[in-house]
matplotlib code that plots the C-alpha trace (Angstrom):
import matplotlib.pyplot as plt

x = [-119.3, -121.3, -120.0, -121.8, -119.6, -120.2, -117.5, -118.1, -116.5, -117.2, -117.0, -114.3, -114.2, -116.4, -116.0, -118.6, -117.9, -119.6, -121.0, -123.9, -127.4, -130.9, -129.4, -127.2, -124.1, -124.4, -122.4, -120.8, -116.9, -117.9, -115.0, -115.3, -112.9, -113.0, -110.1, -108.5, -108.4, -110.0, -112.3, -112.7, -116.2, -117.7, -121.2, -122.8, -124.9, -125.9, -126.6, -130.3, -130.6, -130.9, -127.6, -125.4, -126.6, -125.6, -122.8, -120.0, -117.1, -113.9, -112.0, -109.6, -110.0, -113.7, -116.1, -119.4, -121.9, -124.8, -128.5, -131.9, -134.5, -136.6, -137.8, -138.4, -138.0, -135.3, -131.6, -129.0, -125.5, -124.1, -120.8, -119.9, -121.8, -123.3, -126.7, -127.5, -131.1, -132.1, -135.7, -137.7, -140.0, -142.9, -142.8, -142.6, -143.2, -140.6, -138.0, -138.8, -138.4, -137.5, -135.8, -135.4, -132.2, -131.3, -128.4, -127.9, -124.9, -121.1, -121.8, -119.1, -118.6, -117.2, -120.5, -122.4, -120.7, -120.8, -124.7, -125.3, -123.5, -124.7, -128.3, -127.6, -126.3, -128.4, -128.6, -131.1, -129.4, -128.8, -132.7, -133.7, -136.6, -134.6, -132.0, -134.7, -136.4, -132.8, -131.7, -132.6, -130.5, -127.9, -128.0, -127.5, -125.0, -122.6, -123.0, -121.9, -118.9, -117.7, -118.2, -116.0]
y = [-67.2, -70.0, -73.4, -75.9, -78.5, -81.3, -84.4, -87.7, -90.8, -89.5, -85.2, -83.3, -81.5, -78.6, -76.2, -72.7, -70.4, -66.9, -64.4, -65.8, -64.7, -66.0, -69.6, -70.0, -68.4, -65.9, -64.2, -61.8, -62.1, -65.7, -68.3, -71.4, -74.2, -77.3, -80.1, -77.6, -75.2, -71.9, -70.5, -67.2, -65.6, -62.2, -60.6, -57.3, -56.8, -53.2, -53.9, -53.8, -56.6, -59.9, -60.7, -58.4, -59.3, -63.0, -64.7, -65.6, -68.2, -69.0, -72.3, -74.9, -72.9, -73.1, -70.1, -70.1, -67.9, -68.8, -67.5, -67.5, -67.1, -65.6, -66.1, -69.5, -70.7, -72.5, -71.8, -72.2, -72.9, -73.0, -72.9, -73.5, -76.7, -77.3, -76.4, -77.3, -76.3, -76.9, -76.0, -76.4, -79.3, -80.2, -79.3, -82.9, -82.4, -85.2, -84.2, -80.4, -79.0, -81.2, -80.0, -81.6, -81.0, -81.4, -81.2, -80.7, -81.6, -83.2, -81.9, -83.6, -83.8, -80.7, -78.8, -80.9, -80.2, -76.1, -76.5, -78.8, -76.8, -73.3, -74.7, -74.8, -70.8, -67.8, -66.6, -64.0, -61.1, -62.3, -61.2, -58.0, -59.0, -60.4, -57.7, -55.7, -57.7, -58.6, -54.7, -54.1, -57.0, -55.8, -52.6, -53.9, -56.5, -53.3, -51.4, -54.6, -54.8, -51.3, -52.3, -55.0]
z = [-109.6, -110.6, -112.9, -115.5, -116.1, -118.7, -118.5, -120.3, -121.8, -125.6, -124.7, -123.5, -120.2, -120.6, -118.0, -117.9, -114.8, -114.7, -112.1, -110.8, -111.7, -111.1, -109.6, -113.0, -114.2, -116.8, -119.6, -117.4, -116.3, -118.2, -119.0, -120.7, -121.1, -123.4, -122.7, -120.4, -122.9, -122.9, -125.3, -126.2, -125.7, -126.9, -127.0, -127.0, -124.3, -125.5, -129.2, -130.6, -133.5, -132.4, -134.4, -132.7, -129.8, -130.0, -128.1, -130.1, -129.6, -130.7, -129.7, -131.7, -134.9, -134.6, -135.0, -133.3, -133.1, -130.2, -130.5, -128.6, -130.9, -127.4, -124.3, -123.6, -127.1, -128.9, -128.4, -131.6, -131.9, -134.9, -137.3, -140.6, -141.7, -138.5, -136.7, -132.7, -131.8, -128.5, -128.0, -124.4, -124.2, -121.9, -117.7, -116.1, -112.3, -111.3, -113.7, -114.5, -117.8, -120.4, -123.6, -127.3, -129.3, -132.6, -134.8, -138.3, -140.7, -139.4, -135.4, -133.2, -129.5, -129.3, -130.7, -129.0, -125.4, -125.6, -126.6, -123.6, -121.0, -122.5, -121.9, -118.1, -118.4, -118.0, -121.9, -121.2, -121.8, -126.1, -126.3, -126.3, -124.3, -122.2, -121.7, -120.5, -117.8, -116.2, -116.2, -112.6, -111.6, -113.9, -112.5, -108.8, -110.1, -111.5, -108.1, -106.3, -108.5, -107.8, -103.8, -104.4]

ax = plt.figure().add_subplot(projection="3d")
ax.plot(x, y, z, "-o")
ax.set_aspect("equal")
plt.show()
């Protein structure tokens, strides 16, 4: 299993912990926790629309649903009223990758922690695109499962 974990004077304690793919954690066997409080995650891995494919999220009353318009391009969380879009910026050699976010409408520290520590997750799998370049590892991922 690998674990993002976001903690901060302003957010709450943002915990993500999934099975471990490509040096991040992913969506699978995934468990998140805000405050010490978990959060209730669901996405389909198998659908074909970009829609059904997204992840989706319920904590504290709170419905999100959690997008990636593609490979490599921005990522979007979102609820009623609000809007998070994270988008990947320029390669910096000394810092890597750097990435611009911005939010739209009454976004809090809440929306604002699941959208940081989801950055640091491997999201593949909610593009199609995606879904398909990470099968083989999928595929070897369910047979060590079954071993275990």
């Amino acid at each position: 299993m690998g674990t993002v974990r976001l903690s901060g004077p302003e957010f709450p304690e943002t915990t993500f912990r999934g099975k471990r793919r490509s040096g991040q954690p992913s969506l699978f066997k995934a468990e998140l926790t805000l405050a010490g409080r978990p959060a209730e995650l669901r996405f389909n891995p198998r659908a074909l629309r970009k829609e059904d494919r997204a992840l989706r999220i319920a904590y504290d009353g709170r419905e999100y649903i959690y997008s990636a318009e593609g490979l490599g391009k921005a990522k979007v969380l979102a609820r009623e009223g609000i809007r998070v879009t994270i988008e990947p910026g320029p390669f910096i050699p000394q810092a890597g990758t750097v990435r611009a976010g911005t939010a739209t409408g009454s976004a809090d520290a809440v929306d604002l922690a699941l959208a940081i520590v989801l950055e640091e997750v491997d999201t593949d799998v909610l593009t199609l695109g995606g879904a398909a370049l990470s099968s083989p590892f999928a595929l070897m991922q369910h047979f060590s499962d079954r071993a275990e």
